[in-house]
C-alpha positions as CSV (number, residue, x, y, z in Angstrom):
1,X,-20.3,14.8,5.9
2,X,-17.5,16.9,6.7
3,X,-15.2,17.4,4.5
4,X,-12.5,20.3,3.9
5,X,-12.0,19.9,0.6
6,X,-11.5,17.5,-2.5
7,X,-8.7,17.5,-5.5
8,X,-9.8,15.5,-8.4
9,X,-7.0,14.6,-10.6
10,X,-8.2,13.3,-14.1
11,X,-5.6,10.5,-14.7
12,X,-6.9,8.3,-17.8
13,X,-6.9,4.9,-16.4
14,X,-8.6,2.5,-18.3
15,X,-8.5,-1.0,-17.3
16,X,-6.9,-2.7,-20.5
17,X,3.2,-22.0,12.3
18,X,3.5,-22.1,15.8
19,X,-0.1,-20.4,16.0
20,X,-3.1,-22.3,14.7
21,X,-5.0,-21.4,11.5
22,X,-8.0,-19.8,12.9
23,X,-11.6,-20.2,11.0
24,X,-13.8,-18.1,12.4
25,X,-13.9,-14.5,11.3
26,X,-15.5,-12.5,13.4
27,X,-17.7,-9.4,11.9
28,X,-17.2,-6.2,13.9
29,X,-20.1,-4.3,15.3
30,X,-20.7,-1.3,13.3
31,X,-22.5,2.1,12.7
32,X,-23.9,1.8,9.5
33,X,-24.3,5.3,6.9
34,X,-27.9,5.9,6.4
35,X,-28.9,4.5,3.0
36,X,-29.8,8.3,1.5
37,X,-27.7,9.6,-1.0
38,X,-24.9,11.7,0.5
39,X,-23.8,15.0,-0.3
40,X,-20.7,14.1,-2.1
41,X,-18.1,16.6,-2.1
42,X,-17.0,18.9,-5.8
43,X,-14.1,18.8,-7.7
44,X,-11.5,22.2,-7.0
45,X,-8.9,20.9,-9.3
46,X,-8.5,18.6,-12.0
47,X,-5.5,18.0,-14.9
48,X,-4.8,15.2,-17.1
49,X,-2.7,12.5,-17.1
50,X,-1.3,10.5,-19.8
51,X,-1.7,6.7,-18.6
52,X,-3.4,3.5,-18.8
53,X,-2.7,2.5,-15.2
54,X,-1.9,3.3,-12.1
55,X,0.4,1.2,-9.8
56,X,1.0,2.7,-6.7
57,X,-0.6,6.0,-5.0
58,X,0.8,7.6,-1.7
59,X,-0.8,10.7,0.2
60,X,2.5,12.5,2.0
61,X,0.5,15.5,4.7
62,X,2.4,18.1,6.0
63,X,1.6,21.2,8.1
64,X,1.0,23.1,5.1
65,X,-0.6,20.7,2.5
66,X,-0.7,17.4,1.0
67,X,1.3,15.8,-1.7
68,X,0.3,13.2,-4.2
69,X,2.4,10.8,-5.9
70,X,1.2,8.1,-8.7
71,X,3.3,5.9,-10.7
72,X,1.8,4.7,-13.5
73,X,1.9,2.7,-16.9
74,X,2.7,4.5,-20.0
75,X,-1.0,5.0,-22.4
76,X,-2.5,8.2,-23.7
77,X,-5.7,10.0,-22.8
78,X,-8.1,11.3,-25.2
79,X,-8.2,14.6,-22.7
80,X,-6.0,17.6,-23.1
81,X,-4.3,19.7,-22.1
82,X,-2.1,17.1,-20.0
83,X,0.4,18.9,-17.6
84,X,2.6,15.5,-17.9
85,X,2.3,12.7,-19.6
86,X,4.6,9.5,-20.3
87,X,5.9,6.7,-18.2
88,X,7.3,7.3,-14.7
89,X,5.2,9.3,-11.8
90,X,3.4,12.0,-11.4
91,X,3.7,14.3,-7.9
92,X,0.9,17.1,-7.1
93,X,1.1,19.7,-4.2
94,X,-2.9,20.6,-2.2
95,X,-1.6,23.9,-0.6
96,X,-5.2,23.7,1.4
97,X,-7.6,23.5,2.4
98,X,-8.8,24.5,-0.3
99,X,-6.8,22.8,-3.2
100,X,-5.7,24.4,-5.8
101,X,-3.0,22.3,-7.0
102,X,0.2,22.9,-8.8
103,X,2.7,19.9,-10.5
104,X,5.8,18.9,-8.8
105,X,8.5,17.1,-10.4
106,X,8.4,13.1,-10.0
107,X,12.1,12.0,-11.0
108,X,11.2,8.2,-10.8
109,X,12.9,5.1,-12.6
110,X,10.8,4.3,-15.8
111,X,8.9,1.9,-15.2
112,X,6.5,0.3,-12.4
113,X,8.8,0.5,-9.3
114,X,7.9,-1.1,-5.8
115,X,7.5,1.3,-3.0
116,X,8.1,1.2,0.6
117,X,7.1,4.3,3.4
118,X,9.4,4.2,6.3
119,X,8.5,7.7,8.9
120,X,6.9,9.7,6.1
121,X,9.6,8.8,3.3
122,X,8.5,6.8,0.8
123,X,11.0,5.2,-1.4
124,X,11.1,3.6,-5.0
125,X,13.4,0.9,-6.4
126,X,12.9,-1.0,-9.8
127,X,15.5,-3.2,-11.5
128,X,17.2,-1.5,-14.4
129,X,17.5,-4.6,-16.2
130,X,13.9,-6.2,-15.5
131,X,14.2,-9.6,-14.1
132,X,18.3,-9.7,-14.2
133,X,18.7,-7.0,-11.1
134,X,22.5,-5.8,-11.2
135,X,21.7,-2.5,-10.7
136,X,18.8,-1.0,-8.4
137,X,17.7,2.6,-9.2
138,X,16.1,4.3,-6.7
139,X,14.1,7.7,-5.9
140,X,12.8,9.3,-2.8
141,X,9.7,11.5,-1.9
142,X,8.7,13.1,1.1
143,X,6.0,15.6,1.6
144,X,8.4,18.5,0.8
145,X,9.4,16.9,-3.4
146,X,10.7,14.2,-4.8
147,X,14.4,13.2,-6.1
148,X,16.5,10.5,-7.5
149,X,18.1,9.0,-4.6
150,X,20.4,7.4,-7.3
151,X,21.4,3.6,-8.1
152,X,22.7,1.0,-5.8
153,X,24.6,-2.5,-7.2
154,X,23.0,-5.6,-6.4
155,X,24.1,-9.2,-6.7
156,X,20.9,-10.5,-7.6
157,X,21.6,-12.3,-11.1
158,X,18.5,-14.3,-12.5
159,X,16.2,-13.2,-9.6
160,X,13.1,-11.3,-9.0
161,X,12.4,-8.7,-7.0
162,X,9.2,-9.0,-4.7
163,X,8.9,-6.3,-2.7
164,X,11.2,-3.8,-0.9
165,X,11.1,-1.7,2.7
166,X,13.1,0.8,4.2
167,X,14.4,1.0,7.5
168,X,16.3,4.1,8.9
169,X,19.5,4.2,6.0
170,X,18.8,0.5,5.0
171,X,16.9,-0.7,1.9
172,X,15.6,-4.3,2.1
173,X,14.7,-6.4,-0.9
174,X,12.9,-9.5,-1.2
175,X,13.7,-11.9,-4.2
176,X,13.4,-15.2,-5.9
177,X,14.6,-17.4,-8.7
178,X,13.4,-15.7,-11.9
179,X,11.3,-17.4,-14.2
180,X,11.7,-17.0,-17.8
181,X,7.7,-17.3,-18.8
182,X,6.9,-15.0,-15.6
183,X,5.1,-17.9,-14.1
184,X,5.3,-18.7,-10.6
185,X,6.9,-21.9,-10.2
186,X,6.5,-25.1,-8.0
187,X,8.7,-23.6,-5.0
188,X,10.2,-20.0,-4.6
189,X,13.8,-19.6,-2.8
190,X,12.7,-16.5,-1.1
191,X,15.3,-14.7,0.1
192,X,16.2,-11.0,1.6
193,X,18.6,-8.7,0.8
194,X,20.0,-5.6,3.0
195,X,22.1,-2.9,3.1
196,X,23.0,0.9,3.9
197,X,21.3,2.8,0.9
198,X,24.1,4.9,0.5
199,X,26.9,2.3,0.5
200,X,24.9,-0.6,-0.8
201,X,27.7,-2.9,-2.5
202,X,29.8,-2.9,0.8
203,X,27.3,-3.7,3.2
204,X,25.4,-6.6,1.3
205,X,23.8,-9.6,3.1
206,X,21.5,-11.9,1.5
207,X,19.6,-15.0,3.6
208,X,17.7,-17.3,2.2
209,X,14.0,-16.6,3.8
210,X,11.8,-20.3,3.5
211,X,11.1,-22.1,0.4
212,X,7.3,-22.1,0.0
213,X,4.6,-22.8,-2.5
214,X,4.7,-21.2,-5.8
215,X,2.8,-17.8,-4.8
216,X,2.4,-15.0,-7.1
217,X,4.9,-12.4,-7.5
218,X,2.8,-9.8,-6.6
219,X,1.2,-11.5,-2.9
220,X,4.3,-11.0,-0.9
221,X,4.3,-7.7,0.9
222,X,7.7,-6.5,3.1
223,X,7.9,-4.5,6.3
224,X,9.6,-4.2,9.2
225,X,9.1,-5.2,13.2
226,X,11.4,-3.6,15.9
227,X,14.2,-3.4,12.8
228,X,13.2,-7.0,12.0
229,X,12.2,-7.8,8.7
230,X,8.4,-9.4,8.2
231,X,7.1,-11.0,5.4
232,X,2.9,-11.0,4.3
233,X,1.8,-13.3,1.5
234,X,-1.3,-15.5,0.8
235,X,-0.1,-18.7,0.9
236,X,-3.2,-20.0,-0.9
237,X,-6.9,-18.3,-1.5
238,X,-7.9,-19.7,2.6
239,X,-4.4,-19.0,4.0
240,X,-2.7,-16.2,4.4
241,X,1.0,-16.4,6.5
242,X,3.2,-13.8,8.3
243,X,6.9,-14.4,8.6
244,X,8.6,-12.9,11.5
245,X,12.5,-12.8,10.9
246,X,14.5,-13.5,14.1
247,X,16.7,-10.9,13.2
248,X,17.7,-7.6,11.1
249,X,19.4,-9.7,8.1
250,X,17.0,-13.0,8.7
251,X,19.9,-15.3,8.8
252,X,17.9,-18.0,10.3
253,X,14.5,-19.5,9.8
254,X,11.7,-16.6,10.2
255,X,8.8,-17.7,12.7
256,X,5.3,-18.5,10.4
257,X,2.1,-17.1,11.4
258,X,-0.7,-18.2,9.6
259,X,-4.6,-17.3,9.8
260,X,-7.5,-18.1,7.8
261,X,-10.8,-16.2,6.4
262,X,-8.3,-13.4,4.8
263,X,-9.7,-11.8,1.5
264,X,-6.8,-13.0,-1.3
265,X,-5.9,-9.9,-2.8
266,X,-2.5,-8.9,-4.0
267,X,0.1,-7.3,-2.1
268,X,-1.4,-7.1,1.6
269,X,-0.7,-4.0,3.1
270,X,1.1,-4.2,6.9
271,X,1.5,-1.8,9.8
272,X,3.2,-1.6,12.9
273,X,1.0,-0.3,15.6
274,X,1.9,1.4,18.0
275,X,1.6,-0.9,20.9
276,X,4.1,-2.9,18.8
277,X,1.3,-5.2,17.4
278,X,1.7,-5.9,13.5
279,X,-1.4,-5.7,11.5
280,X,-2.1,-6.9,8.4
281,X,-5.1,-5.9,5.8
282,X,-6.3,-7.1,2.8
283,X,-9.5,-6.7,0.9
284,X,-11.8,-5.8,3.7
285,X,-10.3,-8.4,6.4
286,X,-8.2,-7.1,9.3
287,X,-5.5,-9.4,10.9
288,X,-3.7,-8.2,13.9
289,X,-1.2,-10.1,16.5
290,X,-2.5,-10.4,20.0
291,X,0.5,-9.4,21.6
292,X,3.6,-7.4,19.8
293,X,5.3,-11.1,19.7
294,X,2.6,-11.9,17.5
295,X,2.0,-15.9,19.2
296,X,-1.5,-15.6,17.7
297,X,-3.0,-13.4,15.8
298,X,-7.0,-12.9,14.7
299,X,-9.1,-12.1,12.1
300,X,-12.1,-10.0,11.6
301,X,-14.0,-9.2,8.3
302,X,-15.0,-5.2,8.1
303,X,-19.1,-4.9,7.2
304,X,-20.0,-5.0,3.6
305,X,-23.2,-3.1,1.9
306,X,-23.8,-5.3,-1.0
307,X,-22.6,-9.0,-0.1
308,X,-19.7,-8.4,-2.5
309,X,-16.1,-8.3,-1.3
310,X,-13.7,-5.5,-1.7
311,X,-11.9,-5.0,-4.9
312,X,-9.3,-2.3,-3.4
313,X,-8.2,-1.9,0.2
314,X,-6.1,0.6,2.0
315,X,-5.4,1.4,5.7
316,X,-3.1,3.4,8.1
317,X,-3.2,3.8,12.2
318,X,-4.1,6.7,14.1
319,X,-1.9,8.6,17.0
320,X,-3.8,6.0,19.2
321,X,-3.2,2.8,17.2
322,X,-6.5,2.4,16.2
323,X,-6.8,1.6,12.0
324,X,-8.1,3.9,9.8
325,X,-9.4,1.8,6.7
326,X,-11.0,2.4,3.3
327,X,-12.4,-0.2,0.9
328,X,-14.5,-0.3,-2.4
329,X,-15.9,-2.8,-4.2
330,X,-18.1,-3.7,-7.4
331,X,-21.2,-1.5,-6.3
332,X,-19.0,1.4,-7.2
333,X,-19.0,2.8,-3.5
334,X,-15.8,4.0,-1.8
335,X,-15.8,3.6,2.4
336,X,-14.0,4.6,5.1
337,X,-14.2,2.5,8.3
338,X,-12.7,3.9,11.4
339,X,-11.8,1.3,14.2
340,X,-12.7,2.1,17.9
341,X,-10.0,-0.5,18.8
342,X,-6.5,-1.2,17.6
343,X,-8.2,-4.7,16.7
344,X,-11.2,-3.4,15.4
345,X,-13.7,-5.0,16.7
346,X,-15.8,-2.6,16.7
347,X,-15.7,0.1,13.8
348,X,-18.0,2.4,11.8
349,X,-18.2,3.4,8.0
350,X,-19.3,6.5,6.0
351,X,-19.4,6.6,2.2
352,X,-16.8,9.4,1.2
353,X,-17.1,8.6,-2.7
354,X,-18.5,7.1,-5.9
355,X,-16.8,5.9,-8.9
356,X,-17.5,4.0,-11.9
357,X,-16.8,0.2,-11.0
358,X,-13.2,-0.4,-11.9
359,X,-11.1,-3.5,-11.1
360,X,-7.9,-2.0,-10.9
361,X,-8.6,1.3,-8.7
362,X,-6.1,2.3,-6.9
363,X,-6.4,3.6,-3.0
364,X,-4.9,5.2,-0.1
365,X,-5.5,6.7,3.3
366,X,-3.1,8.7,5.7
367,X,-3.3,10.6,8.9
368,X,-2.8,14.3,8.2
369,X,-1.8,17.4,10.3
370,X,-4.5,18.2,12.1
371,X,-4.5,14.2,12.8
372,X,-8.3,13.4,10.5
373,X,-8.1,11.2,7.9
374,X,-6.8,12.3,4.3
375,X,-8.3,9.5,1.9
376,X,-7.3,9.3,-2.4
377,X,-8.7,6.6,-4.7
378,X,-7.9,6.5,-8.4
379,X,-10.5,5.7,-10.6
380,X,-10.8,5.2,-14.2
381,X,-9.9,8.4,-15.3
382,X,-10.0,10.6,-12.0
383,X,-7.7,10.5,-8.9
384,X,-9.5,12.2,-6.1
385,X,-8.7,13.7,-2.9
386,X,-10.6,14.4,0.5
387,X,-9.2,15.7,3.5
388,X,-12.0,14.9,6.3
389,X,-12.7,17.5,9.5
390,X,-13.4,14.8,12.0
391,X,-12.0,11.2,12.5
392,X,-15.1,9.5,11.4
393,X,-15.5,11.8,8.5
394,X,-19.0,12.8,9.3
């Protein structure tokens, strides 16, 4: 396998429509890894972090190295010494290959605060007040550090927030009706909220999106199409639906998109491809819009080993489109499936780690300089890191 190198992080995690549903989920053709054990790359690096779970991990490459940024719920760890420790985030900087690390700081908002990546910026946002969301606090990193981008006001009294993207200066937020036992109720008002980060108050608009089944707080996922906002969400375990707003505030009725055979897992992930084509993963089941109107869309299911589905799922695009996507499951394996297509109909996989089975692992994958895949999954108590020579990462 080739590998550059590998940063293991020890991290303490315990685990305390207009188009037709389509039914048939096609299985990709696909180069399978030979069923020897591999030669699975060491450990460079490795420092302790005080928490009990992880809730977001983002790789940010750079012509000089990789940063690493986990947020994370507050819990100790029975390992020391622990270069930081609390509630909040934790950054890391790979100067490499190879990969000694050093700590960066992570200003963050304490707490669990969504995420959104917009051209290599990733931004944070939580609610200071928890479901009562006056005030927005907000942090940015990029590959160079992270800050406190500071505290917007928001006029989102009794409501939830669901997700939020970033667009250029804009933040976008997605909310509902709050409920006070945190259950999902019989309908959610979903609506959006934007505005200029740095003037947010003045600029305000908020549509109401669709009322819809009572979904889960965390099964919507928010991006953005041509400046347009898009909502993912599974409408139901077979039934997974893609709103495509009509315009940048989605003042009118968004456009539904819905697909069966999708893998129910929380928060799909979504990505604009480069053709303009939105693509939507979760668990180990690829959606992707036939044209960049998205009229249709299909489905395909990535291969499996075992016969069990995939716990955690992650993906990103290539220079050419094409998806780049990683997947574990109960069998304690961690894969990276590289596309030949932009629909990926045809991929092949290659085992790039092992881990102890873990229900909450937490992965991502990202393109980095020299344009091969850079792939981090946090497991139990380690967060690892592998920068791959080839595409394929053979």
């Amino acid at each position: 396998m080739a590998v550059c190198a590998v940063l293991a992080l020890v991290s303490a995690c315990d685990p305390a429509g207009p188009a037709g549903d389509l039914s048939s989920v096609p299985t990709p053709s696909t180069t399978r890894t030979p069923g020897t054990a591999p030669d699975l790359p060491a450990r460079v690096a490795q420092a302790t972090v005080r928490s009990i779970l992880a809730t977001s991990l983002r790789v940010l490459p750079a012509a000089d190295g990789v940063q690493v940024v986990a947020t994370y719920a507050a819990g100790a760890s029975t390992k020391a010494p622990a270069i930081n420790e609390g509630v909040g985030a934790a950054a890391w900087w790979c100067a490499g290959p190879p990969c000694p690390f050093a700590a960066r700081p992570a200003p963050m908002p304490a707490g669990q605060p969504l995420s959104a990546e917009d051209d290599g910026t990733v931004r944070y946002a939580l609610a200071r007040s928890g479901d009562d969301p006056s005030v927005i606090d907000l942090a940015r990193c990029v590959p160079g550090g992270c800050d406190q981008a500071g505290s917007v006001p928001a006029t989102l009294a009794g409501r939830t927030l669901l997700a939020v993207a970033a667009v250029g200066a804009d933040l976008l937020m997605l909310h509902t009706r709050s409920s006070p036992d945190g259950s999902p109720p019989e309908h959610r008002d979903v609506s959006l909220a934007r505005c200029p980060i740095a003037s947010c108050q003045a600029g305000w608009t908020s549509h109401q999106v669709a009322p819809m089944p009572g979904v889960r707080p965390t099964h919507f996922t928010l991006a953005v199409h041509v400046g347009r906002p898009v909502v993912a969400f599974h409408e139901s375990p077979d039934r997974t639906t893609l709103l495509l707003c009509p315009d940048r505030a989605c003042s009118s009725a968004p456009r539904a998109v819905t697909v069966t055979g999708m893998d129910p897992l929380p928060r799909p992930s979504v990505r604009v491809l480069p053709s303009g084509r939105i693509a939507v993963l979760s668990g180990r089941t690829l959606m992707t819009c036939d044209d960049p109107a998205c009229a249709t869309a299909s489905v395909v299911a990535l291969p499996q080993d075992h016969g069990w589905g995939a716990t955690a799922s992650a993906f990103t695009v290539d220079a050419a489109g094409r998806p780049l996507v990683v997947t574990t499951d109960a069998s304690a394996d961690l894969r990276l499936h590289t596309c030949a297509d932009e629909a990926c109909r045809e991929s092949s996989s290659v085992l790039v780690g092992l881990r102890t089975p873990y229900s909450g692992s937490t992965l991502t994958v990202a393109v980095g300089a020299a344009g091969t895949p850079v792939v981090a999954w946090l497991a139990r108590d380690t967060l690892t890191l592998v920068a791959c020579e080839t595409r394929d990462c053979r």
